[in-house]
N, C-alpha and C positions, 0 to 999 in steps of 0.2 A: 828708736831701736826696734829691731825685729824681734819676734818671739817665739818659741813652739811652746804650742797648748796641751796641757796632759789632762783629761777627762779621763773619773773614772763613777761609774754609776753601781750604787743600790739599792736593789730593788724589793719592798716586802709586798709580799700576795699572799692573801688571806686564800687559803683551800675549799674547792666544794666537798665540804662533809656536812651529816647532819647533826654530829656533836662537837663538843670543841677538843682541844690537843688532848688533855688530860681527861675529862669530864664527862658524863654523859649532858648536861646545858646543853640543849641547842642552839646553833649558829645563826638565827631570822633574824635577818637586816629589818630595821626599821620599827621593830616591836618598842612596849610601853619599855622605858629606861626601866635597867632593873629587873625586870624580868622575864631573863635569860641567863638566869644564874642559880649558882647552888653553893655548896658550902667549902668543896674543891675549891672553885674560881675565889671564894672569897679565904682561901685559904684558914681558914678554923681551924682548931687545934685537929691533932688526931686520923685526919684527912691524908689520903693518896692519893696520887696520881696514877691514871692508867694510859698508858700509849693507847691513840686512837688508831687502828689497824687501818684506818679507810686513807688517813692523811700521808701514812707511809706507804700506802700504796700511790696516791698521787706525785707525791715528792721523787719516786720512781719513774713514772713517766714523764716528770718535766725533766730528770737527769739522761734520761735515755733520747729526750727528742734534741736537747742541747748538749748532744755527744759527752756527758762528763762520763766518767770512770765512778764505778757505785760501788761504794763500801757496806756490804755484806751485812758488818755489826753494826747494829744503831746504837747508840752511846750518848746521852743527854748530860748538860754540865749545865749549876747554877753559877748565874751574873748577877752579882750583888749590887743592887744599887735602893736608894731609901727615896723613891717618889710618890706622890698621891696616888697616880692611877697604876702602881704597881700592888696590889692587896698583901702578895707573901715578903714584900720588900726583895725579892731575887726573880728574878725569868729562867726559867727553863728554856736551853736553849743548846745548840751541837757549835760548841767552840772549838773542841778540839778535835773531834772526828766528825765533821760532814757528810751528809748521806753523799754525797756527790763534789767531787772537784776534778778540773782542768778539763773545762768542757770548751766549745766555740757556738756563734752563732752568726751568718750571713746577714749582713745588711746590703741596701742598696740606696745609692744615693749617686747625685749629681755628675759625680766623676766614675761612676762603676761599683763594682760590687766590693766589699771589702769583710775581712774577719774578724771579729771580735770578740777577742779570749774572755771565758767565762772562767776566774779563779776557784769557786766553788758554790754550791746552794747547799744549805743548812735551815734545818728545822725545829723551831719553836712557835713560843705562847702569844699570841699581843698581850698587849694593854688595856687598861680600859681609858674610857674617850671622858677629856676634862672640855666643863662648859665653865668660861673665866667671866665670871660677871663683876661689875663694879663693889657691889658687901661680900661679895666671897668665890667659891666656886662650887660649881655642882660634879658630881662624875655620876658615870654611867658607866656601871662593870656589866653588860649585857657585849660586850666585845672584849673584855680578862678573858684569854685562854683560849681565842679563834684561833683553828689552827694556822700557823705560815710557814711558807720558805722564803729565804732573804737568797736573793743572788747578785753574787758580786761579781761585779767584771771586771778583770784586769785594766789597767790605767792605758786603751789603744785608740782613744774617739782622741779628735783634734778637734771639733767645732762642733756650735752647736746641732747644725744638721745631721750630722753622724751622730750624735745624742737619739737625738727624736727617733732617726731613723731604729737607732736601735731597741730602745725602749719600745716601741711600734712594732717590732719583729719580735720581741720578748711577749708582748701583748698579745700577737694573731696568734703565736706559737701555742700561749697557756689557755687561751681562750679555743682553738680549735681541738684541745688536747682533753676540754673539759677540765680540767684543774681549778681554773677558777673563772668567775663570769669577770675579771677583772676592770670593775668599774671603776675606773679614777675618780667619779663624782662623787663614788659613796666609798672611798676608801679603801676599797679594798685590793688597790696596785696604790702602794703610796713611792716616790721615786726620789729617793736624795742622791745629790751631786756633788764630787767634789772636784776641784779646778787649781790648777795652778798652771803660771809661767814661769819661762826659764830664758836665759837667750840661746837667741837661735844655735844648734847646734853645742848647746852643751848636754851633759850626761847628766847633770846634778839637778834635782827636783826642786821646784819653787816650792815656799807655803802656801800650802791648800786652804780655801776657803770650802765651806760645805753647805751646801744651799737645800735645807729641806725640806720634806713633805709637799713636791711638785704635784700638783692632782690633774694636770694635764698633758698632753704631747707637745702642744704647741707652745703650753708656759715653760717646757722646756728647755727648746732652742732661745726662745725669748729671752728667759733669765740664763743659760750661758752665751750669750752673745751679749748683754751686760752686763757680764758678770768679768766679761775678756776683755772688752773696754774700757772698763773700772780699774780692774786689775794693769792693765796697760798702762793709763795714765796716771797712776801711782810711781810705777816703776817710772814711766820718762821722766817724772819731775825729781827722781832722787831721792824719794818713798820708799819706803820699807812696808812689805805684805805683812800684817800678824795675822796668823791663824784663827777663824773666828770661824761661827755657825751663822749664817743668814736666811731671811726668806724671800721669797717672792712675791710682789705687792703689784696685783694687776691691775691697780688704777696708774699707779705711774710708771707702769714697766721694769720696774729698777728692784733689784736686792737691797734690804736692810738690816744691817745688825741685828742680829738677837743676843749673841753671845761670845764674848772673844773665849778661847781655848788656851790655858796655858802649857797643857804640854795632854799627855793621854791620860786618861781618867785610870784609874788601876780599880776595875770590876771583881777583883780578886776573885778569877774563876775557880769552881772547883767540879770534880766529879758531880751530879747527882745524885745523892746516898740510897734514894727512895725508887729509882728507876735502873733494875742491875742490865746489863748487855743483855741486848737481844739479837742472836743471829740469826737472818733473814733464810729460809731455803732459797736455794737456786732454783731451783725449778719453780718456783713460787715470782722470783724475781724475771726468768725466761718467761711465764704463761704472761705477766704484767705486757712487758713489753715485744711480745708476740700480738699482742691484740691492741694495738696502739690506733687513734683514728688516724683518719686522712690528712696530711699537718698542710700548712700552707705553701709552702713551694711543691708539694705535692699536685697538688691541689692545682698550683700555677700551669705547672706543664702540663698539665690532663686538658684545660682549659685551652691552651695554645694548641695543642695535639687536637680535639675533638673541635673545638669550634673554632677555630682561628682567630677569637676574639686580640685586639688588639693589649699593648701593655698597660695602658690607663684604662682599661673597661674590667681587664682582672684585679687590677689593684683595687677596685673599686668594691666588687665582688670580694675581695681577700680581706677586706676590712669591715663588710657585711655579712655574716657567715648565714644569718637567716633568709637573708636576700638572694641570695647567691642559691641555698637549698629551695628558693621557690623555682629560682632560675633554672635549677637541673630539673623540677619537674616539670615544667613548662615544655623542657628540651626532649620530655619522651616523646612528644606528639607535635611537637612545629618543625617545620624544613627551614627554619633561615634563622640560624644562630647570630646571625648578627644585629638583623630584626630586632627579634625576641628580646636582645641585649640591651638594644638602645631604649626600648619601651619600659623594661626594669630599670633602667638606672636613672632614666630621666623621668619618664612620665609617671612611673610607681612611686620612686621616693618621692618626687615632686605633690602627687595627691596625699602621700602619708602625710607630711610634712606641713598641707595647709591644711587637711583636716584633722591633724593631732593625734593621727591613728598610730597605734604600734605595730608590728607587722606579726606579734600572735592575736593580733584584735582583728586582722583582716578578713572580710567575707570572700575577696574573690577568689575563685577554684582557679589553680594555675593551668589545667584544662581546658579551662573557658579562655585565659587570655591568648594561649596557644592556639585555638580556635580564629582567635579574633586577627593574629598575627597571620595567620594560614590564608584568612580571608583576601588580606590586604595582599599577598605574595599571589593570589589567582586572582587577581584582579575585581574578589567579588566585591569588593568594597576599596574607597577611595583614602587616601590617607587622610584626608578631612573628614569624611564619613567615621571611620574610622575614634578620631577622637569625639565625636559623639559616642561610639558605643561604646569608649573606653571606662566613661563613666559611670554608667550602669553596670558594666562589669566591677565593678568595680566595690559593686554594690550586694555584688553578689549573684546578679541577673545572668542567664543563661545571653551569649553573642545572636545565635540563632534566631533565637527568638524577639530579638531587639531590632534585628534588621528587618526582621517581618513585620512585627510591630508599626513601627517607625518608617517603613518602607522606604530603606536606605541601600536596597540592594544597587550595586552595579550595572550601567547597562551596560554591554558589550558586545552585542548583537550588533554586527556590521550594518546589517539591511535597517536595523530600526535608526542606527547612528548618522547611516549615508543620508535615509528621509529627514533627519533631525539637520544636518549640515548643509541639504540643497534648500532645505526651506528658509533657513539664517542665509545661506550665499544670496538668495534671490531676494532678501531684503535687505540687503546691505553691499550695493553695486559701489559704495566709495571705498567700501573696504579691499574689492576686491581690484581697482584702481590704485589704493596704494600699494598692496601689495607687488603688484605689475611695476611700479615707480620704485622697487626696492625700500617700501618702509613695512619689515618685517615684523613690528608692533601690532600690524593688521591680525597675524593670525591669531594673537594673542586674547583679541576683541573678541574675535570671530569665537573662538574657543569658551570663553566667557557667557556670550548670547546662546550657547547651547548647552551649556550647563544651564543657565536661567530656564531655557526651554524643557530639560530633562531636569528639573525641578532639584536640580543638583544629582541625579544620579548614570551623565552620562562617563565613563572614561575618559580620565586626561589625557591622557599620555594615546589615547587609540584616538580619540576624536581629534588631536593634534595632529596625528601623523594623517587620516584621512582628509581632515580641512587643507594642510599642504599639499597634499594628493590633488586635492579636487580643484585646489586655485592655480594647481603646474597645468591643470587639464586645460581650464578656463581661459586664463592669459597667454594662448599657445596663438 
């Protein structure tokens, strides 16, 4: 039987503030468990909450850049539930009034571009993070009360490629916006899925399975493309779907049961008693997003406009935002954007990558490689020369001074090229034989022998065209 697939994603992202939602605790990844915390996060008696000003101003720009409609009054409501890494037994959280709903966001993928209704983002507290050991469990409340937005999208992705795609456009979007460094490794974009089938051309929704805490892009189409398979061969054999929670298990590819669902939990929301309405100014909410950064389709066209880079060379660059900012200044002082281009995305990540460098750890001046790119585009240097003095750029070393150095310069002096070329033709009378016999490999020799002779620094591409010159003279 055929099926349509109804995909809908949400998504939580931790905000860049340096307190957390309620608290002043600061929010540093990776500190000793523990301490990152105060009496708020551990909720003690007698304790308030205070709205962190900095995270509702974020939650503002991620609603403004994904077109949602911004509700004015912020309004926080508790969800009661009784778990370990919940400290007050409730989360603070906007269930009923959302800073943001009915927003959209452009994906692209295989078949074109497509939209993807954003129902709403809403703002609350994490959790804190459980370590499940064999005699017990440990927690760490140094993540209680990070701030987040959750956004949910309407149920419009059909496959997993449109997943990824879109969580990936959610990503470049919150990441160039500054909102958050959204790191799936370390949690802080965590992405749960829900999935259901239907047959083809009905209106009435399958039981959803919910597949959570994806920490990657790729385990995402991963696990809904097995997760639509699963689901598929259930229904052909005359199986019934129940509604459960599952995860992702990247040694076997496959979703696993965590937890069937028997119907919705009832959180028995209520108001917040402790946090009354706060109405945002407008002109407060206008200055936010009046000063918004450069987002990434932004970003894309200025790219296609200014340098004509190709669509896989920006995407490349849209998913590296620090790569991309060495690339623009690179691009104050080189002539050949496309150059320039291929040397950042291939030869740059490629040295990051095997000497385990990060790209704020890097020495070289984007100056320098602009320099080195300029070289190769006037001829002064060979594109094998070249990757020698990549290296030392690299290193931090001025281009200039390496070709001096190293005496790697170009020759391109016709007079000194032509002596370099009659002196290889006159010892090498078979070559210039076969070339006369139509075996056009000859120049190729010839070409060779005079770079051996110019100790590697004569011109390819000029001693090629003069070596044909001189052998059309010859065999006349």
């Amino acid at each position: 039987m055929e099926y349509d697939v109804v995909i809908g994603i949400e998504i939580h992202c931790e905000l860049n503030t340096n307190s957390k939602m309620f608290s002043s605790s600061p929010t540093t990844f990776g500190k000793l468990a523990n301490s990152c915390v105060n009496e708020i996060d551990l909720a003690h008696p007698g304790t308030l909450p205070c709205v962190n000003k900095g995270a509702v101003e974020q939650a503002i720009k991620a609603c403004t850049a994904l077109h949602l409609e911004i509700d004015p009054v912020v309004k926080f409501d508790r969800k009661n539930y009784y778990y370990s890494d919940l400290p007050k037994g409730f989360q603070i959280t906007q269930q009923f009034f959302p800073i943001g709903k009915e927003g959209h966001i452009e994906i692209e993928t295989s078949l074109g571009k497509k939209k993807i209704r954003i129902n709403r983002i809403h703002m609350e507290e994490d959790t804190a993070k459980q370590f499940h050991l064999t005699e017990g469990t440990l927690i760490d409340f140094n993540r209680a009360g990070t701030p987040l937005i959750e956004i949910v999208s309407e149920p419009d992705m059909t496959n997993g490629e449109e997943a990824a795609a879109y969580v990936e456009a959610l990503r470049q979007t919150l990441y160039y916006l500054g909102v958050s460094d959204v790191k799936m490794e370390e949690g802080s974009m965590r992405c749960d899925v829900n999935i259901s089938l239907m047959p083809k051309g009905s209106t009435v929704y399958g039981v959803k399975n919910e597949i959570k805490n994806l920490n990657s892009i790729s385990n995402v189409q991963k696990a809904i493309d097995y997760e639509i398979e699963r689901q598929a061969k259930i229904l052909d054999e005359g199986g019934i779907i129940e509604q459960a929670t599952r995860r992702f298990d990247e040694a076997t590819k496959s979703t696993i049961l965590m937890r069937l669902k028997e119907g919705n939990v009832d959180y028995k929301f209520f108001p917040e008693p402790n946090i009354v309405p706060i109405r945002l100014e407008d002109a407060w909410i206008k200055s936010i997003q009046a000063n918004l950064p450069e987002l990434p389709e932004q970003r894309r066209a200025r790219y296609q406009r200014d340098y004509q880079l190709s669509a896989y060379d920006i995407n490349v660059f849209l998913a590296n935002k620090e790569l991309a900012e060495i690339y623009e200044e690179v691009m104050k002082t080189c002539k050949n954007a496309k150059l320039a281009c291929n040397w950042m995305i291939t030869d740059v990540l490629a040295w990051l990558g095997k000497n385990n460098v990060q790209i704020p750890d890097l020495k070289m001046k984007p100056e320098d490689l602009a320099t080195m790119v300029n070289m190769i585009e006037n001829g002064d240097i060979s594109g094998k020369q070249a990757k020698e003095v990549f290296e030392d750029v690299m290193l931090g070393k001025n281009p200039n001074q390496i070709v001096e150095e190293k005496g790697l310069k170009q020759v391109s002096d016709t007079s000194m090229l032509e002596s370099l070329i009659n002196e290889v033709l006159d010892e090498q009378p078979q070559s210039i034989e076969d070339y006369r016999n139509g075996k056009d490999r000859a120049v190729g020799f010839l070409v060779g022998q005079v770079m051996k002779k110019s100790k590697g620094q004569a011109n390819p591409a000029m001693t090629n065209k003069m070596i044909v010159e001189e052998l059309n003279k010859r065999i006349k």
